[in-house]
C-alpha positions as protocol buffer text, in pm:
chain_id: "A"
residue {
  index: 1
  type: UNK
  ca { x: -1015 y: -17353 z: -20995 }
}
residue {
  index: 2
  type: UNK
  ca { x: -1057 y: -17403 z: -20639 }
}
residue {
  index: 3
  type: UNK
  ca { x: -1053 y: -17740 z: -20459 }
}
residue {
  index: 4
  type: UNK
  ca { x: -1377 y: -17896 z: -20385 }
}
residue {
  index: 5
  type: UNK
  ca { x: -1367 y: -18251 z: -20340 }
}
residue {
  index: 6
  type: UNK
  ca { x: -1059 y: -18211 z: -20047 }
}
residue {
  index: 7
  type: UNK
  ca { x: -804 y: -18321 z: -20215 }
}
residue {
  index: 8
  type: UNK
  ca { x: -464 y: -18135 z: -20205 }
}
residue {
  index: 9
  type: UNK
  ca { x: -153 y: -18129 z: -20404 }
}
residue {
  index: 10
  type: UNK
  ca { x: 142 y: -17887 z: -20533 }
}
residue {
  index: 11
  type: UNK
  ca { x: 400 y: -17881 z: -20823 }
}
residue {
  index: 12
  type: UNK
  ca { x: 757 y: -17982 z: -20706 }
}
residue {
  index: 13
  type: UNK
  ca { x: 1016 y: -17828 z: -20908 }
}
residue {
  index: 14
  type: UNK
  ca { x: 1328 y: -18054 z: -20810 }
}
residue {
  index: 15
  type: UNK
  ca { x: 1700 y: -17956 z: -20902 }
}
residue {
  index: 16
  type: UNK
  ca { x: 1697 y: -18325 z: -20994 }
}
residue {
  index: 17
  type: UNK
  ca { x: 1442 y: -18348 z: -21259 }
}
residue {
  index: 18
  type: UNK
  ca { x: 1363 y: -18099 z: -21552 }
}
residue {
  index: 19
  type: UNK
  ca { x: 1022 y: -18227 z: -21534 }
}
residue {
  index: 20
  type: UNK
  ca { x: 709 y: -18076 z: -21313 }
}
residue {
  index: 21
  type: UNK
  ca { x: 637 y: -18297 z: -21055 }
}
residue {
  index: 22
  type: UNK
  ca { x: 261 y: -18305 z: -20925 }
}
residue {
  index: 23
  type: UNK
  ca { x: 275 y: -18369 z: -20562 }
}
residue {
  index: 24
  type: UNK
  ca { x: -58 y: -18467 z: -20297 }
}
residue {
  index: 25
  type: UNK
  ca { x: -20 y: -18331 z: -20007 }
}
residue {
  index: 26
  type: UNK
  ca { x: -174 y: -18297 z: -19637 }
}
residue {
  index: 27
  type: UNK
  ca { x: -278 y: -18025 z: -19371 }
}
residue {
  index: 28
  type: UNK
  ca { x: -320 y: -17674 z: -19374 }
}
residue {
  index: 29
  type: UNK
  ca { x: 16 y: -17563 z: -19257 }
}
residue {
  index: 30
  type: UNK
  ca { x: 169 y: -17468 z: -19580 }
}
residue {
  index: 31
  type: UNK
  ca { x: 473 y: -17319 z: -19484 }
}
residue {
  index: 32
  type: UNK
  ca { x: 557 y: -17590 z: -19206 }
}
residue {
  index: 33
  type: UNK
  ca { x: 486 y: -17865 z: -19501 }
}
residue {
  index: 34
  type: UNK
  ca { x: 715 y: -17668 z: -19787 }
}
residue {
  index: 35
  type: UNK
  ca { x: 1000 y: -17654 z: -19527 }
}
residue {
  index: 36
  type: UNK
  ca { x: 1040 y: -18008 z: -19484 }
}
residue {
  index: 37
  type: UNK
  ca { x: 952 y: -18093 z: -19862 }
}
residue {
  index: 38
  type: UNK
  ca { x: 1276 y: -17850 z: -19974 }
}
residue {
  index: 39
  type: UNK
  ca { x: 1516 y: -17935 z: -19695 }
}
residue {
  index: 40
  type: UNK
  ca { x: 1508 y: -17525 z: -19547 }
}
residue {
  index: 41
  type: UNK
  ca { x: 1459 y: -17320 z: -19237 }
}
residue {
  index: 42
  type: UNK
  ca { x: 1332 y: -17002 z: -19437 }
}
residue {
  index: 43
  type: UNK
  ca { x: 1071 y: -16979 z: -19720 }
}
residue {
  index: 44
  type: UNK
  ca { x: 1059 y: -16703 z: -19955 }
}
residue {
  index: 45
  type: UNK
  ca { x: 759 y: -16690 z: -20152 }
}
residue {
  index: 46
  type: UNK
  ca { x: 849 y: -16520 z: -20508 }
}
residue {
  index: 47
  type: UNK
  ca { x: 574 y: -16447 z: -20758 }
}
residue {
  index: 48
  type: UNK
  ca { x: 758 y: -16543 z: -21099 }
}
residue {
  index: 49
  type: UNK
  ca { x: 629 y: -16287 z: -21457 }
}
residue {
  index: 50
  type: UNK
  ca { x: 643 y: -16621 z: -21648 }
}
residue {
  index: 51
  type: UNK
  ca { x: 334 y: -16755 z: -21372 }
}
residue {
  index: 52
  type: UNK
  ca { x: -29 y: -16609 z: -21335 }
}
residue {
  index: 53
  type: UNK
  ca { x: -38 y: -16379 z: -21010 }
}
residue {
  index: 54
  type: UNK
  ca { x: -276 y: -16661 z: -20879 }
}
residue {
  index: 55
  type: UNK
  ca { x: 57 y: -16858 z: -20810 }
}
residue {
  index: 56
  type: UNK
  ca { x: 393 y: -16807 z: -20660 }
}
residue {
  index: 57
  type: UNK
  ca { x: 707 y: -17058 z: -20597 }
}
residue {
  index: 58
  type: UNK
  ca { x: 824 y: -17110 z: -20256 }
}
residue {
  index: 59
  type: UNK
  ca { x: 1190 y: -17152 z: -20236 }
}
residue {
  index: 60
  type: UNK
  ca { x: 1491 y: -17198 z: -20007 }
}
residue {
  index: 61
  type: UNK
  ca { x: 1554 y: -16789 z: -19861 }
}
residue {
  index: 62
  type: UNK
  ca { x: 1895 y: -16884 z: -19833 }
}
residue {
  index: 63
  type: UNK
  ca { x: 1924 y: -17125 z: -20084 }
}
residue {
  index: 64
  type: UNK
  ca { x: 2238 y: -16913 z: -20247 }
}
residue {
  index: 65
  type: UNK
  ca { x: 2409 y: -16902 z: -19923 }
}
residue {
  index: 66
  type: UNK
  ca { x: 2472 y: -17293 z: -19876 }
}
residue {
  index: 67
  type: UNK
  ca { x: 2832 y: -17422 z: -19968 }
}
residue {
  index: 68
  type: UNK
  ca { x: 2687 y: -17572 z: -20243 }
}
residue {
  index: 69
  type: UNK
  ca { x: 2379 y: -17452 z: -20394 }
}
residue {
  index: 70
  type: UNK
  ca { x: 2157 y: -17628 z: -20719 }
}
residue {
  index: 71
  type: UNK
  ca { x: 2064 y: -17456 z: -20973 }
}
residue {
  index: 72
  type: UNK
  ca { x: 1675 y: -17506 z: -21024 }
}
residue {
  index: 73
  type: UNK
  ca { x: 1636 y: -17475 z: -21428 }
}
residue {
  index: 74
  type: UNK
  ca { x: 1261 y: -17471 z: -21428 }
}
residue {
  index: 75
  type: UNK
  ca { x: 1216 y: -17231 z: -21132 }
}
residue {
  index: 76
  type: UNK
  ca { x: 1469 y: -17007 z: -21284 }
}
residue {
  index: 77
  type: UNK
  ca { x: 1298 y: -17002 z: -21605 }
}
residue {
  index: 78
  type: UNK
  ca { x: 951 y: -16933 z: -21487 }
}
residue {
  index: 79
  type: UNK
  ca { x: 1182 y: -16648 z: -21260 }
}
residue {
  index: 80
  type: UNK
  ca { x: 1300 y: -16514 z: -21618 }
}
residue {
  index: 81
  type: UNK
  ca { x: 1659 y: -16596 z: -21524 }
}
residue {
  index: 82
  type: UNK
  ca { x: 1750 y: -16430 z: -21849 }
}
residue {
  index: 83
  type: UNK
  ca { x: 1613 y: -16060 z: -21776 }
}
residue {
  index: 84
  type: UNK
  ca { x: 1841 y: -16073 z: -21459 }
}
residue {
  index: 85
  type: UNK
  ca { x: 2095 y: -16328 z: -21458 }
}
residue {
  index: 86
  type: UNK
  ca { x: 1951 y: -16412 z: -21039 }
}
residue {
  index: 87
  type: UNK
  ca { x: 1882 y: -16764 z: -21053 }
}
residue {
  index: 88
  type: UNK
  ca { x: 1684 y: -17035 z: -20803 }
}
residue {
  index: 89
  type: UNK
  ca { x: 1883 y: -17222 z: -20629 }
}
residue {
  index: 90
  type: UNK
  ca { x: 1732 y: -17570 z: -20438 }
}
residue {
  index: 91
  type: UNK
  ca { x: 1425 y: -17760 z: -20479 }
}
residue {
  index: 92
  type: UNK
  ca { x: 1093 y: -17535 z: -20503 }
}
residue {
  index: 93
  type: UNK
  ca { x: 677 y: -17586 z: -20464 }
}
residue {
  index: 94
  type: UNK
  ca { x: 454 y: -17401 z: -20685 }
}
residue {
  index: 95
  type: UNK
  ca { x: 140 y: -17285 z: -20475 }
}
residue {
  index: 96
  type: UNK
  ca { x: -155 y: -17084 z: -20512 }
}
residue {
  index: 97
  type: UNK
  ca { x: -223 y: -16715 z: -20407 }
}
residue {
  index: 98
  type: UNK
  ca { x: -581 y: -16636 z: -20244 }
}
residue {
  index: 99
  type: UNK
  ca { x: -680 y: -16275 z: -20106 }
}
residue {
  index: 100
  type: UNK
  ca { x: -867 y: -16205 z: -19895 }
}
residue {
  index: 101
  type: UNK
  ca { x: -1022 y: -15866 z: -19820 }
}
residue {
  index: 102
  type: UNK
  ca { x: -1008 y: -15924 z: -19426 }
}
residue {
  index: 103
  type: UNK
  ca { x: -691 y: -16096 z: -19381 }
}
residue {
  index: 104
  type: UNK
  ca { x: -514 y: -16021 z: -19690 }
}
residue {
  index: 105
  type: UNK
  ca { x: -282 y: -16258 z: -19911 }
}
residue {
  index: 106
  type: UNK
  ca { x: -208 y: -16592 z: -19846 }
}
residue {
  index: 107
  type: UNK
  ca { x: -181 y: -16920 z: -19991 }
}
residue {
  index: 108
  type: UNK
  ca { x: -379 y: -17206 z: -20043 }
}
residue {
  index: 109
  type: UNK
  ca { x: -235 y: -17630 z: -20220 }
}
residue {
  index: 110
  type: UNK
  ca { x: -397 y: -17669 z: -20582 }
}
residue {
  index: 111
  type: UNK
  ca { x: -642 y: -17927 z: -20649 }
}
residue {
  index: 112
  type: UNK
  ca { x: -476 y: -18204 z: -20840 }
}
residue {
  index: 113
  type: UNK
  ca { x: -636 y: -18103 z: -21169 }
}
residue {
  index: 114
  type: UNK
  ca { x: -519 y: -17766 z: -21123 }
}
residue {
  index: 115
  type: UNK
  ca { x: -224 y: -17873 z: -21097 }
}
residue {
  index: 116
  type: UNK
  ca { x: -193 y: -18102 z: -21382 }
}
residue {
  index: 117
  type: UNK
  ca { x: -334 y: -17839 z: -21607 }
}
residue {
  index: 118
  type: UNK
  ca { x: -39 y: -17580 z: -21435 }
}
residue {
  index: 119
  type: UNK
  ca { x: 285 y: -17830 z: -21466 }
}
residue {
  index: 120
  type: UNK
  ca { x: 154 y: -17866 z: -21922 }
}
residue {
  index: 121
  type: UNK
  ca { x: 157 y: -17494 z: -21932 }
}
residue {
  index: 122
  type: UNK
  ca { x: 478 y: -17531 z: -21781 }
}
residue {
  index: 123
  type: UNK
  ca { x: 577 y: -17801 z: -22013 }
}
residue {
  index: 124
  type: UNK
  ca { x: 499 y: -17600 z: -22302 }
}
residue {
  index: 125
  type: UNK
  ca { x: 612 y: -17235 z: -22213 }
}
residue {
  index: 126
  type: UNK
  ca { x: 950 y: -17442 z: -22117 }
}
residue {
  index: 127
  type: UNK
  ca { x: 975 y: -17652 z: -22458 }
}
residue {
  index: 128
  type: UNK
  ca { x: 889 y: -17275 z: -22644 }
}
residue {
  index: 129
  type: UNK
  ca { x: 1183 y: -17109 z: -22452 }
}
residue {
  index: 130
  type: UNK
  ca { x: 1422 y: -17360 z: -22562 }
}
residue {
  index: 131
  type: UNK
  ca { x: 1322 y: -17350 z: -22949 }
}
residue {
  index: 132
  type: UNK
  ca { x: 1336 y: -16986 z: -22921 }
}
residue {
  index: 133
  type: UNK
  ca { x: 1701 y: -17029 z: -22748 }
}
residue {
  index: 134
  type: UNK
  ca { x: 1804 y: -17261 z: -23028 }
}
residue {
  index: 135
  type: UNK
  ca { x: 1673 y: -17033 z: -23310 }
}
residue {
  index: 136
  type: UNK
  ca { x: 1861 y: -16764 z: -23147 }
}
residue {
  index: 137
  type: UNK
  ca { x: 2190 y: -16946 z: -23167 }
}
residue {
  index: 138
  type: UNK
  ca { x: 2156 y: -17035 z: -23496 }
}
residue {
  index: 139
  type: UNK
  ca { x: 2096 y: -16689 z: -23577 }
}
């Protein structure tokens, strides 16, 4: 679902909120934008099982390393936190992936309606992973 009508936006997964946030954004410099939108110097971009591969989550690189790092619940569950016990630490952007034969990967904002579409999927995977958690406890 590529953009055609120019405009841009991401999901902002914010250690403050357990809610998708559906962001517009400006220009092409991805990387430059992310940076200032999660307060880093470094960007990892990490391509979570619980996400298509047509979408990764840039976070902080050395989120873990500040003197007093967040825990990001929904970035950590679409991670799958609980296969690993590594979590995400700091605010995060969900992006999409393009390849490109020539050039190779590299990523591209959503179009708003992509993104809506993305953060209910989110919603819902989310909302089933804590029934499943509850069931489990009452187990």
């Amino acid at each position: 679902m590529h953009n055609t009508d120019g405009q841009k936006a991401c999901i902002y997964l914010s250690t403050h909120s357990f809610e998708p946030q559906i962001v517009p954004v400006q220009g092409e410099d991805i990387m430059d934008t992310v940076r200032k939108m999660i307060g880093c110097e470094w960007v990892e971009v990490v391509h979570p099982r619980r996400l298509s591969e047509q979408y990764a989550v840039l976070v902080d690189e050395e989120g873990l390393l500040k003197a007093s790092p967040v825990f990001n619940e929904i970035a950590s569950y679409l991670y799958e936190i609980e296969q690993h016990g590594q979590p995400i630490v700091g605010d995060a952007v969900i992006v999409r992936v393009v390849y490109d034969p020539e050039a190779g990967a590299g990523l591209e904002w959503l179009s708003p309606e992509e993104a809506e579409i993305l953060a209910n999927n989110i919603r819902v995977g989310l909302k089933q992973f804590i029934l499943r958690l509850r069931r489990k406890e009452r187990a």
